[in-house]
N, C-alpha and C positions, 0 to 999 in steps of 0.2 A: 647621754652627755648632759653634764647639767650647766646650770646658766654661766655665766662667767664669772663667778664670785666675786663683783665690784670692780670685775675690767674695766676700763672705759679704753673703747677699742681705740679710739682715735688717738691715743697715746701709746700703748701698748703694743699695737699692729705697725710690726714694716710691712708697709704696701707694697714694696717692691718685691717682695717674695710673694703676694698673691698672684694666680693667675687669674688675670683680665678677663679670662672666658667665663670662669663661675661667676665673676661678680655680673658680669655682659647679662648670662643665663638667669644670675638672680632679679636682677631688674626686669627682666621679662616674665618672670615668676607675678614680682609684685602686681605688674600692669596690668599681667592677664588676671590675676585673682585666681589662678587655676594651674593645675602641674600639666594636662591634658592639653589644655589650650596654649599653654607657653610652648609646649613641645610643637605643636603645628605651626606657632610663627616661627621659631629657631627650624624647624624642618630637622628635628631629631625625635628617636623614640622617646615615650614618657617616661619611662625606665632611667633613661639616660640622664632626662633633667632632674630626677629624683637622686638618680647618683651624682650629680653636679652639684647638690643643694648640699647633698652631706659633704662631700671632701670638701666646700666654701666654711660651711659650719664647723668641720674637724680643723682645718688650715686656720680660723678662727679661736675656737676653743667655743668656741658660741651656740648655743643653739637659735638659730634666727627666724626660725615660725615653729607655732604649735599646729599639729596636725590633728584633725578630727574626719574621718572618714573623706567625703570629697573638697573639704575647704582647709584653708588654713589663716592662722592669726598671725602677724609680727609680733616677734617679741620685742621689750625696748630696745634688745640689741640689734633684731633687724631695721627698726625703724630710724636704728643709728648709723647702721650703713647704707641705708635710702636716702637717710638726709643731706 
């Protein structure tokens, strides 16, 4: 998936067609700093909040963090949907 090519999501994005639950899962992402640990506060597998992260990201067009083994980065587009 590549970045949004000059989206700015906050115009572009009906919200109303997102579901609440990935955005819910991705802020819990942010907070924990971790895919492992966001899954034990949601109380789902990690698998699951990994697949939450992507259909937020596909439903976006966005890719909203860079992944490197156990961490991950916001991108500016995630940190456009944190803000």
């Amino acid at each position: 998936m590549n970045e949004c090519h000059g989206k700015i999501l906050s115009v572009r994005t009906d919200l109303t067609s997102l579901d609440w639950n990935l955005l819910r899962t991705f802020y819990v992402i942010v907070e924990a700093k971790n895919l492992t640990r966001a899954a034990a506060q949601l109380q789902i597998s990690q698998p699951s909040v990994s697949a939450a992260l992507q259909r937020l990201e596909k439903s976006l067009g966005c890719r909203l963090v860079v992944r490197a083994s156990r961490r991950f980065e916001l991108t500016r587009y995630g940190v456009s949907v944190v803000i």
